[in-house]
C-alpha positions in Angstrom: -121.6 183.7 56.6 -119.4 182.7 53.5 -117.2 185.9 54.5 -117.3 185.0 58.0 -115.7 181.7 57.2 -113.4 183.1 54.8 -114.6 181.5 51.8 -113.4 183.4 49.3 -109.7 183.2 50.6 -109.8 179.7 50.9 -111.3 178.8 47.5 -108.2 181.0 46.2 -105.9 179.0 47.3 -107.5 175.8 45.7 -107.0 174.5 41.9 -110.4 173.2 41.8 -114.0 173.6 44.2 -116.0 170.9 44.2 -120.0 171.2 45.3 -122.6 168.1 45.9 -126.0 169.3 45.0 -129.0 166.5 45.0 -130.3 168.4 41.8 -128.7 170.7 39.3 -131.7 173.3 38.9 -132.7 176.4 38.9 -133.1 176.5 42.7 -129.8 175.2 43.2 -128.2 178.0 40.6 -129.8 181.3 42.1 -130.1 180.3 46.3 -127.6 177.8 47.2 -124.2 176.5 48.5 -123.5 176.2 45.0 -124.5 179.8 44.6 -121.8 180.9 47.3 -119.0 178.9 46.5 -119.9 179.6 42.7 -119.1 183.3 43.2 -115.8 182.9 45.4 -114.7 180.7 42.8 -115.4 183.3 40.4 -113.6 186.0 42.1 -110.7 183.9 42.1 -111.0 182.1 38.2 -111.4 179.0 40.2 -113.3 176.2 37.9 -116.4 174.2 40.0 -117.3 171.2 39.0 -121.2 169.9 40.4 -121.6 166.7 42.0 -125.5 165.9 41.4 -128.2 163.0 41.3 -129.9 164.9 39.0 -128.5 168.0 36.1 -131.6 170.0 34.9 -129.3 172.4 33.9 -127.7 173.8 30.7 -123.8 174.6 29.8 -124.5 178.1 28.9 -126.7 178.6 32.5 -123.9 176.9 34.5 -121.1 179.1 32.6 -122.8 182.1 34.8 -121.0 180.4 38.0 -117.7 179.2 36.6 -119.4 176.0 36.9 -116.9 173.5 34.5 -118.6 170.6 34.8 -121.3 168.8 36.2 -121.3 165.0 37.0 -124.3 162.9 37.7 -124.0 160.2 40.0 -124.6 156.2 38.6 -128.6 155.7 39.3 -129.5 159.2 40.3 -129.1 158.9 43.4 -127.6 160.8 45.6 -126.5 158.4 48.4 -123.3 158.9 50.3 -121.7 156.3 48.7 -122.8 157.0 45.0 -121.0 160.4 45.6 -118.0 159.1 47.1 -117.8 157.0 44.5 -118.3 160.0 41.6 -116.0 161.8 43.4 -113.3 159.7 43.0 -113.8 159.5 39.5 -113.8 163.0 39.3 -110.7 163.6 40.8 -109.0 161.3 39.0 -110.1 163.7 35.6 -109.0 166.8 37.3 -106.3 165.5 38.9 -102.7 167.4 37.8 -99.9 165.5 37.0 -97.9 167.1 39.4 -99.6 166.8 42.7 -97.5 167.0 45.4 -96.9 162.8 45.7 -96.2 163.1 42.2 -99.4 160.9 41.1 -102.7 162.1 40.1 -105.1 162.4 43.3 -107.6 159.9 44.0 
């Protein structure tokens, strides 16, 4: 599916791929969307950072997928809003300097 969709070209051409898990865990790590992107990103030495209500993880375990980063949401919950929310926050943090308005994304 991910290669029908051209995943792996279209993480490539991205500075960062973000993923929204409800919980960082082993499921999430060997089966998932995280899984998929996780590799493309690889491929292309693309950093993911995790969106999550809940991290069960470790930084050595998420290293395995590229994974940079992993940001729980305010609560644990994992409520459209609460991500939004994270989301922005995150972007502001990965944001470059020289984004193409000249201001860091939000």
């Amino acid at each position: 599916m991910a290669e029908l969709a051209g995943l792996a070209e279209q993480v490539a051409e991205c500075d960062l791929a973000v993923v929204a898990v409800p919980s960082l865990d082993g499921a999430a790590m060997d089966a998932s969307v995280l899984t998929v992107v996780g590799e493309a990103a690889l491929e292309s030495a693309i950093p993911v950072v995790v969106l999550t209500a809940q991290d069960q993880t470790s930084r050595r375990a998420r290293a395995g997928l590229g994974i940079a980063g992993a940001y729980v949401t305010e609560g644990n919950t994992f409520a459209p809003a609460d991500v939004g929310l994270l989301a922005r926050r995150v972007a502001q943090t990965w944001s470059r300097p020289d984004s193409p308005d000249g201001h860091a994304a939000t």
